[in-house]
MDAnalysis code that builds the backbone (N, CA, C; Angstrom):
import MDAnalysis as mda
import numpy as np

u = mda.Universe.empty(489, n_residues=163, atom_resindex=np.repeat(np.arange(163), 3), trajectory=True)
u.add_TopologyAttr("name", ["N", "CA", "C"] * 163)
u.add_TopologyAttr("resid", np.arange(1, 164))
u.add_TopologyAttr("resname", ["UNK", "UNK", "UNK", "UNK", "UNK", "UNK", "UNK", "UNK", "UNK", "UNK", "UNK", "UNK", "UNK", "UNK", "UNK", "UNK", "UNK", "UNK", "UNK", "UNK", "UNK", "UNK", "UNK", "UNK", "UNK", "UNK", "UNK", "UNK", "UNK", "UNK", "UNK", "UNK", "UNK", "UNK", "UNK", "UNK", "UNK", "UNK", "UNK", "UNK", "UNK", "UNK", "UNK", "UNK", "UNK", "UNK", "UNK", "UNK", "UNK", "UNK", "UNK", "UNK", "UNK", "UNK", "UNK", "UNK", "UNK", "UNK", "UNK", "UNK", "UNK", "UNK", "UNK", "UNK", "UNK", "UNK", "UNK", "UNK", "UNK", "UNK", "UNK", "UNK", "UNK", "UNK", "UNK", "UNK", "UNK", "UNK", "UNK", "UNK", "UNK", "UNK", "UNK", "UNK", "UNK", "UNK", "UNK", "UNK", "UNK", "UNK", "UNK", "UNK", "UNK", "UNK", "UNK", "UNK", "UNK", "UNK", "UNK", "UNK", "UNK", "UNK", "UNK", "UNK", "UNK", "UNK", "UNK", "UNK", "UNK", "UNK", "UNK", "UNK", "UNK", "UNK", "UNK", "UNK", "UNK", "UNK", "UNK", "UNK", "UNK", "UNK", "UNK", "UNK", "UNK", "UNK", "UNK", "UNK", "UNK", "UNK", "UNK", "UNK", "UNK", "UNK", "UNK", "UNK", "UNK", "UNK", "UNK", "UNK", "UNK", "UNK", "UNK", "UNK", "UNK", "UNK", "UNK", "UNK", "UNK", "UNK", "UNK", "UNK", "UNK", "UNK", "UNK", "UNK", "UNK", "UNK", "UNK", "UNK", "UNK", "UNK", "UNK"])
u.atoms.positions = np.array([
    [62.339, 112.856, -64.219],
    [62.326, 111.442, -63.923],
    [61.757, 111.181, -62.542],
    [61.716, 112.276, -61.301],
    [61.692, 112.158, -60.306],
    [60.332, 112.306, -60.037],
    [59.994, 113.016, -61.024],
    [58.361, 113.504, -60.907],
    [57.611, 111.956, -61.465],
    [57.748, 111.468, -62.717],
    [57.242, 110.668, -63.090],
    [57.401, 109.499, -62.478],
    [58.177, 109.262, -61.344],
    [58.667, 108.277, -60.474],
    [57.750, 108.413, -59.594],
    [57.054, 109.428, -58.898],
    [56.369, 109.581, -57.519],
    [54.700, 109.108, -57.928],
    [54.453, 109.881, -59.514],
    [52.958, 109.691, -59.926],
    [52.831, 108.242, -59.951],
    [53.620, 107.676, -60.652],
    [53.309, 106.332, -60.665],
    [52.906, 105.154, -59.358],
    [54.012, 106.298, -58.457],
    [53.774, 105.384, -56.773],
    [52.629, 106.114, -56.108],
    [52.029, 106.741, -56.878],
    [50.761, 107.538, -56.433],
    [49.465, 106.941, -57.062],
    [50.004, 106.445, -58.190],
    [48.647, 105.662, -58.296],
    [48.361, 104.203, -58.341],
    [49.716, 103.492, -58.002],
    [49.966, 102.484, -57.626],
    [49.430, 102.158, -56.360],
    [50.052, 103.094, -55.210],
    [49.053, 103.364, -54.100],
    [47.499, 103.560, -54.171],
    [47.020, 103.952, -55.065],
    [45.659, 104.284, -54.705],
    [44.965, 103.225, -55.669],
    [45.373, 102.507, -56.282],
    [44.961, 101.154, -57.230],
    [45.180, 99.710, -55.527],
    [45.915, 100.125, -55.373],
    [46.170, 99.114, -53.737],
    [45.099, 99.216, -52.822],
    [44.836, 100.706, -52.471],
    [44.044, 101.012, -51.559],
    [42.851, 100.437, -52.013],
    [42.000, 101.033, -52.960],
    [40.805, 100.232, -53.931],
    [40.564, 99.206, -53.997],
    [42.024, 98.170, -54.014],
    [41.962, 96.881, -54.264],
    [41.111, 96.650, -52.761],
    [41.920, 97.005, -51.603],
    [42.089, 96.530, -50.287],
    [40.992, 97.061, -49.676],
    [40.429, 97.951, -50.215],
    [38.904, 98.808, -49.403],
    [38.100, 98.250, -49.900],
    [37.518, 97.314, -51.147],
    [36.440, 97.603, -51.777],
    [35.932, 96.591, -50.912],
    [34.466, 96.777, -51.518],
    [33.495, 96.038, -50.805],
    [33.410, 94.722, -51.407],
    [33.137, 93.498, -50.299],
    [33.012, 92.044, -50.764],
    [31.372, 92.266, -51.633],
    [31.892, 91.974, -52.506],
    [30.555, 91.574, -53.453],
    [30.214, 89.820, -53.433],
    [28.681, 89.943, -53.685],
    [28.101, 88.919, -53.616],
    [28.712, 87.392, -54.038],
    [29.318, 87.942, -55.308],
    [29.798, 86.819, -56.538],
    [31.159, 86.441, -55.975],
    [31.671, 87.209, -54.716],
    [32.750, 86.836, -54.198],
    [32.791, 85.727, -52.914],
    [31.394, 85.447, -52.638],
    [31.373, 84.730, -50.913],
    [31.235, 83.443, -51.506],
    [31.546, 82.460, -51.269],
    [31.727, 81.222, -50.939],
    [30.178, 81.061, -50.724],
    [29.974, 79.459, -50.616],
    [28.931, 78.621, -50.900],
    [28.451, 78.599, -49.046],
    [30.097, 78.463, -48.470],
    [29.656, 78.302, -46.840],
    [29.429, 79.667, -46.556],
    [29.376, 80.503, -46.577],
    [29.867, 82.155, -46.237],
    [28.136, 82.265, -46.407],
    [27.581, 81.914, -47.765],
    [26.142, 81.977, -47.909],
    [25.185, 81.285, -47.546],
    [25.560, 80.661, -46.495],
    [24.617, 79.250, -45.992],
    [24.230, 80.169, -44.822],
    [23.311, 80.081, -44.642],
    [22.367, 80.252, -43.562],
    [20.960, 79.653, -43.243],
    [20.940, 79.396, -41.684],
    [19.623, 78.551, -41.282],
    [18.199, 79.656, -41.889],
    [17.973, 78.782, -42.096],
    [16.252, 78.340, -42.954],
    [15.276, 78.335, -41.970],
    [15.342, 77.273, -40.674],
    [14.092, 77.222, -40.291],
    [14.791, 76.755, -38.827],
    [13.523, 76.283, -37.824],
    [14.072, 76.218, -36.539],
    [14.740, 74.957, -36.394],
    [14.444, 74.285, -37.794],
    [14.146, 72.273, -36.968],
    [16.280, 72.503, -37.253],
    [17.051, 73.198, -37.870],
    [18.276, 73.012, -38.282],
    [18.412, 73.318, -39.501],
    [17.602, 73.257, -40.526],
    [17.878, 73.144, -42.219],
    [18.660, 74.521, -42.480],
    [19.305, 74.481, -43.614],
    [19.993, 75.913, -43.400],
    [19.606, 75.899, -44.977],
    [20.227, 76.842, -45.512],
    [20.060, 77.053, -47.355],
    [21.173, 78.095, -47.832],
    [21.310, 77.747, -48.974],
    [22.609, 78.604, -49.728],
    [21.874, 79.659, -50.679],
    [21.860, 80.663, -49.894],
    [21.746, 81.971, -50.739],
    [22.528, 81.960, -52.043],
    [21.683, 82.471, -53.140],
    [22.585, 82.949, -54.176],
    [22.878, 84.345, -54.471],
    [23.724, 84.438, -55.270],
    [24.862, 85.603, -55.041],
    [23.138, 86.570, -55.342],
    [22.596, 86.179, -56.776],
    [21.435, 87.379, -56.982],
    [20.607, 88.196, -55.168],
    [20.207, 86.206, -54.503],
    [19.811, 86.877, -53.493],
    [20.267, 87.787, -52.598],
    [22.026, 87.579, -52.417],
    [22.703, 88.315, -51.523],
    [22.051, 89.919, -51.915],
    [22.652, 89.942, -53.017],
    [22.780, 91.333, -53.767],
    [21.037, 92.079, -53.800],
    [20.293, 91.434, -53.941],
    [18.810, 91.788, -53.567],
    [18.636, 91.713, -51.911],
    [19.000, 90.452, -51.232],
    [18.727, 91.673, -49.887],
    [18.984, 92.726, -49.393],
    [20.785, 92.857, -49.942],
    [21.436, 94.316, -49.043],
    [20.484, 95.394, -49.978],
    [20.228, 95.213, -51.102],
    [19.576, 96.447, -51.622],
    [18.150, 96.862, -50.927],
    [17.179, 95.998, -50.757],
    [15.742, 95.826, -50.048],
    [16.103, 96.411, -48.864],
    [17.226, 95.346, -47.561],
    [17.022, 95.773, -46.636],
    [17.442, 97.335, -46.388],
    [18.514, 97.936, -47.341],
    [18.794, 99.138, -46.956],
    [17.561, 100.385, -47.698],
    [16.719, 99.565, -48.036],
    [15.993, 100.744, -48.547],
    [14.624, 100.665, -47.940],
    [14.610, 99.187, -47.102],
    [12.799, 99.231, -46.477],
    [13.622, 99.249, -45.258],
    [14.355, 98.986, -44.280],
    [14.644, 98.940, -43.207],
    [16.266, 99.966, -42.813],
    [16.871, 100.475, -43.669],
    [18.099, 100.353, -43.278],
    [17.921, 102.019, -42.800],
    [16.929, 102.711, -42.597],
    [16.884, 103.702, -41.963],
    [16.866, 103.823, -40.453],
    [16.033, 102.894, -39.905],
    [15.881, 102.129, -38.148],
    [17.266, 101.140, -38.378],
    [17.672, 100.540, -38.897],
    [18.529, 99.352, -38.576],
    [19.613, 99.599, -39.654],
    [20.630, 100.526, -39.567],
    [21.993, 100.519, -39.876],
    [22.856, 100.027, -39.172],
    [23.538, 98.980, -40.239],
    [24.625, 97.953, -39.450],
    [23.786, 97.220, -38.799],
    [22.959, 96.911, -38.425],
    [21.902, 96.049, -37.572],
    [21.753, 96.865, -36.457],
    [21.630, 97.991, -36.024],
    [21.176, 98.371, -34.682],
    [19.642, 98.702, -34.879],
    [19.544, 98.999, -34.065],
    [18.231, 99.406, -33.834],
    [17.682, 100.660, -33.314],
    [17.697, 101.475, -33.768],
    [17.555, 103.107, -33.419],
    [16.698, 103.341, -32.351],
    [15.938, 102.686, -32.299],
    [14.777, 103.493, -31.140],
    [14.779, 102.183, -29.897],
    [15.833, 101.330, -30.203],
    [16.018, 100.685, -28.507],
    [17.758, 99.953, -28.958],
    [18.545, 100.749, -29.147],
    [20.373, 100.709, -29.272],
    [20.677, 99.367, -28.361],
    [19.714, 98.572, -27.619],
    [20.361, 97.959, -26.129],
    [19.775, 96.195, -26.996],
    [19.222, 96.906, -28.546],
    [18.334, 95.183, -28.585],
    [18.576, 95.627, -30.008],
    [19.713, 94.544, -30.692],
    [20.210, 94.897, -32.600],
    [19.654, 93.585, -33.282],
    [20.431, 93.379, -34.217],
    [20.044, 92.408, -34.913],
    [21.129, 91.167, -35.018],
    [21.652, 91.337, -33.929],
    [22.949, 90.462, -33.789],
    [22.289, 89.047, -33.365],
    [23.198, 88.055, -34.056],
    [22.504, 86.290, -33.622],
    [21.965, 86.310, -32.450],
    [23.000, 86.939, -31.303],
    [22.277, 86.399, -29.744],
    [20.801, 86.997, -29.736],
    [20.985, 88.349, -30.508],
    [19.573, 89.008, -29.714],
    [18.366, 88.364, -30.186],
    [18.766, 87.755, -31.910],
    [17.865, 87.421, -32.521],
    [17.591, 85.417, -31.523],
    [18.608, 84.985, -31.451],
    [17.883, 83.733, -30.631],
    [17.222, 83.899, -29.584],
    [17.467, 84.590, -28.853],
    [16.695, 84.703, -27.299],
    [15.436, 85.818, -27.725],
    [15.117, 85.963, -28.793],
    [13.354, 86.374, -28.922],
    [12.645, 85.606, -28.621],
    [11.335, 85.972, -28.269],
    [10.755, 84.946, -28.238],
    [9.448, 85.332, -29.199],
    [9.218, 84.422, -30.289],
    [10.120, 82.774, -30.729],
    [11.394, 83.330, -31.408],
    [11.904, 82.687, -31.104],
    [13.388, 83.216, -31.965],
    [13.508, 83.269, -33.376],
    [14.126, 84.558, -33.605],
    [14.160, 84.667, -34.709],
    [15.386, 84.483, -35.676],
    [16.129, 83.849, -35.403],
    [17.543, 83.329, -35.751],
    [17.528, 82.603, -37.461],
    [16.380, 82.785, -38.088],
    [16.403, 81.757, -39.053],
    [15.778, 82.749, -39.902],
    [15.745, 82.289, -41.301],
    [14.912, 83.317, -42.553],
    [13.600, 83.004, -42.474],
    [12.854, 82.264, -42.277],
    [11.411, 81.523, -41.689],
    [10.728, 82.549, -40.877],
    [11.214, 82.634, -39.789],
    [11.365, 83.375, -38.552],
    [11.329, 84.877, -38.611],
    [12.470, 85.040, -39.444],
    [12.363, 86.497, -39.630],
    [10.963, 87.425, -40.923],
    [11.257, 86.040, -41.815],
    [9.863, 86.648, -42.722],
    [8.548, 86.443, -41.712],
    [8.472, 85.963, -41.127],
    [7.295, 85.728, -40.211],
    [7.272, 87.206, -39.276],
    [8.248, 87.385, -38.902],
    [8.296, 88.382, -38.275],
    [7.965, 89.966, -39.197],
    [8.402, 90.112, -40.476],
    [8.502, 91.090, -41.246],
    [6.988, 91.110, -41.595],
    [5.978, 89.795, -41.176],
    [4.954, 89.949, -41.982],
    [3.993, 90.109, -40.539],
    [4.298, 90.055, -39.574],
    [3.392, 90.118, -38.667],
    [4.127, 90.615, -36.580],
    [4.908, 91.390, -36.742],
    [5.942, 92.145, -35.720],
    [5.329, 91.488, -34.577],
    [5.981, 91.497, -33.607],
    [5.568, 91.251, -32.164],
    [6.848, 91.952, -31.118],
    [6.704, 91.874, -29.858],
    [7.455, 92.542, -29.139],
    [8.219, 91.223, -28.532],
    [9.414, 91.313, -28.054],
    [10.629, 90.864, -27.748],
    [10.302, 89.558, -27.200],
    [8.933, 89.773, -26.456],
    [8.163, 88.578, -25.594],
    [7.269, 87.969, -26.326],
    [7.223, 88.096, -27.527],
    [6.631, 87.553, -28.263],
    [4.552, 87.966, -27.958],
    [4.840, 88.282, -27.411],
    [3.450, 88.646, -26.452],
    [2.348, 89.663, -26.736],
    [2.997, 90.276, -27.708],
    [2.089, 91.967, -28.453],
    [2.682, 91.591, -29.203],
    [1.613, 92.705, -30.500],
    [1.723, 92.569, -31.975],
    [2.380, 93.991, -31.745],
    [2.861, 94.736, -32.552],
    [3.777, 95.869, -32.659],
    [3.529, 96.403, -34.013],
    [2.414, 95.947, -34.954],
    [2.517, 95.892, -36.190],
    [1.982, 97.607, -36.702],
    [1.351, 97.878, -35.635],
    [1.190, 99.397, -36.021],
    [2.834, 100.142, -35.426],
    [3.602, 99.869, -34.867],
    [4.872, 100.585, -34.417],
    [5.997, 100.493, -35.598],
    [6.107, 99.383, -36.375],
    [7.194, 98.349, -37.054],
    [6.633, 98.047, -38.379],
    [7.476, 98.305, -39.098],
    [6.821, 98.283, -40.734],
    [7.118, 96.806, -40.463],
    [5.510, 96.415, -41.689],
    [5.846, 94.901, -41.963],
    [4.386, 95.184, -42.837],
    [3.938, 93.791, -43.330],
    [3.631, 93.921, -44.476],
    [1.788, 93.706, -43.841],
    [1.633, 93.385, -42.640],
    [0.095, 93.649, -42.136],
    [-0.034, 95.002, -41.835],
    [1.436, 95.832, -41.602],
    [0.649, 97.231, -41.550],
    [1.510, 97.810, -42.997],
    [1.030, 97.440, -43.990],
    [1.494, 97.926, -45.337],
    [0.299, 99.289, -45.573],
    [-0.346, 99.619, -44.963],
    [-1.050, 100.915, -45.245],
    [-0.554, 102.195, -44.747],
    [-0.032, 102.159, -43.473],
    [0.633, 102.791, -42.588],
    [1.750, 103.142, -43.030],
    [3.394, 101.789, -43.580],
    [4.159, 101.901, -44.212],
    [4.365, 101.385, -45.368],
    [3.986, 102.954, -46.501],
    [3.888, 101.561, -47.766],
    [5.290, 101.369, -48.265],
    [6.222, 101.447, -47.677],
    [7.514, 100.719, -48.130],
    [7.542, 99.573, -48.204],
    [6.636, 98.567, -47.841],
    [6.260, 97.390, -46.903],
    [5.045, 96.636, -48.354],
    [4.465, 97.872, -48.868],
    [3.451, 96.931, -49.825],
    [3.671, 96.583, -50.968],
    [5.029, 96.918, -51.572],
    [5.472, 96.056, -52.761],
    [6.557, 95.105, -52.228],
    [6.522, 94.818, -51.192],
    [7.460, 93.677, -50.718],
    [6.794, 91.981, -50.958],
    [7.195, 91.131, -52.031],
    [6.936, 89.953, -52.238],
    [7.604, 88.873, -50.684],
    [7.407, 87.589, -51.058],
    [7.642, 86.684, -49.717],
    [9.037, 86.757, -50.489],
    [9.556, 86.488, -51.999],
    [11.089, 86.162, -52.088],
    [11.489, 87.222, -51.959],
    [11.045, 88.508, -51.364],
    [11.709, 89.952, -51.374],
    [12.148, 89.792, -49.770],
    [11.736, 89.177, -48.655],
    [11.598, 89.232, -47.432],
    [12.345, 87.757, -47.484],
    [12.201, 87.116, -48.034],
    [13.287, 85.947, -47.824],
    [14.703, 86.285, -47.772],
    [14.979, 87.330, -48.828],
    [15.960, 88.000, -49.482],
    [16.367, 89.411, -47.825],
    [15.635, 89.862, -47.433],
    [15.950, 90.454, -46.415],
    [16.234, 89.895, -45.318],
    [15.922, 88.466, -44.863],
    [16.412, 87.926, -43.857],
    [17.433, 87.303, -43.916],
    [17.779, 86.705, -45.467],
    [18.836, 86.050, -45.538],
    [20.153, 87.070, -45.474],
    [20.110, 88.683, -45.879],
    [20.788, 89.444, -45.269],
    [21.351, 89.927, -43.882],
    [19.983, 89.702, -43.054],
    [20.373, 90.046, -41.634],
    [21.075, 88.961, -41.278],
    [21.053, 87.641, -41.638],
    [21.596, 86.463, -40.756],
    [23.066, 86.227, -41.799],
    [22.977, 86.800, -42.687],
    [24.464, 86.880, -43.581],
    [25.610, 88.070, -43.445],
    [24.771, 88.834, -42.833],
    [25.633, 89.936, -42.226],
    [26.843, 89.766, -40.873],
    [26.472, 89.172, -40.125],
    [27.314, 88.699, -39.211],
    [28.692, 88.275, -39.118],
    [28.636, 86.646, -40.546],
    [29.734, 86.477, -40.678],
    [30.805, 87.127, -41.918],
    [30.056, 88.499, -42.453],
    [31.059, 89.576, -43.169],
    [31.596, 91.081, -42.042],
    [30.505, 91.218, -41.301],
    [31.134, 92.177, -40.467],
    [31.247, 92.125, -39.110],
    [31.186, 90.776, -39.151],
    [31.717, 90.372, -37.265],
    [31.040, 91.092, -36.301],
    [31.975, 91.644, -35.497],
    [30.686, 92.430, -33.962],
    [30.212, 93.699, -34.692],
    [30.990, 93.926, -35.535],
    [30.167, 95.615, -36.103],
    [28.676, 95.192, -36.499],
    [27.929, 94.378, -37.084],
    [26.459, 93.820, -37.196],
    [25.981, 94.033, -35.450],
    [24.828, 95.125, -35.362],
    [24.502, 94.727, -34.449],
    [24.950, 95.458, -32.941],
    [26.242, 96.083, -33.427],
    [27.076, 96.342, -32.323],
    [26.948, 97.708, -31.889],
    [25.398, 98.356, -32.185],
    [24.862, 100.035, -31.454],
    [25.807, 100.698, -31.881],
    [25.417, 101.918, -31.212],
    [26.007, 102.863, -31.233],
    [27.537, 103.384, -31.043],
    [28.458, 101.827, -30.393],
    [29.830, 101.726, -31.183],
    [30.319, 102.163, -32.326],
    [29.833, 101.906, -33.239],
    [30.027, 102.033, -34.854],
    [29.383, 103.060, -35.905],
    [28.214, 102.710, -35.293],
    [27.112, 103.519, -36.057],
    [26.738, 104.976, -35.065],
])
């Protein structure tokens, strides 16, 4: 009786844990949770769950080798966290912004192209991870980076802390 008493709190426990670990799926975020700005003038837009679920897949498979969790491997001091992304210049805080950016890189100052350093889709020869990427495939990746934030708080972004 004593035995069959413990298994049960053994997998009761680990049906809890599962519950309490798993990952927020798409079909689970809220309408506000998926709103994110669109463009610079303010407009924002509601991702749908498909898109959620198509960016994290894209971004972790064209980008998520340089940018796990949002850092940035080859400069840890500059992630993909809101602040860093507003104070670019032009800022890239919006999905507009960032596909603009995915399709044509520049450096922090906006000032150099970077497009031979930084996959994006003008140097799709260089990285062809980059040349089956559509504009709703890169819409879908930005609306990830700027949706990431409010699921994993300072860990998005937050270097070599975490990651």
């Amino acid at each position: 009786m004593l035995k069959r008493f413990s298994s049960l709190n053994i997998i009761l426990g680990m049906l809890l844990v599962s519950f309490v670990a798993s990952p927020v799926h798409a079909t689970d975020l809220d309408e506000n949770t998926r709103t994110v700005p669109l463009d610079s003038s303010g407009t924002t837009v509601i991702l749908t769950p498909e898109q959620v679920k198509r960016g994290k897949r894209l971004f972790n498979s064209s980008c998520g080798n340089c940018h796990v969790g949002g850092i940035t491997k080859t400069n840890p001091n500059l992630g993909l966290e809101p602040d860093a992304l507003s104070l670019a210049t032009p800022a890239r805080d919006n999905i507009d912004a960032l596909v603009d950016y995915m399709k044509n890189p520049t450096t922090y100052d906006g000032l150099e192209s970077i497009a031979e350093l930084h996959p994006s889709v003008k140097s799709a020869d260089i990285f062809p991870k980059m040349r089956s990427l559509s504009d709703e495939d890169l819409f879908a990746i930005g609306g990830h980076i700027l949706l990431q934030p409010k699921l994993s708080s300072e860990k998005w972004g937050g270097g070599k802390i975490y990651y």
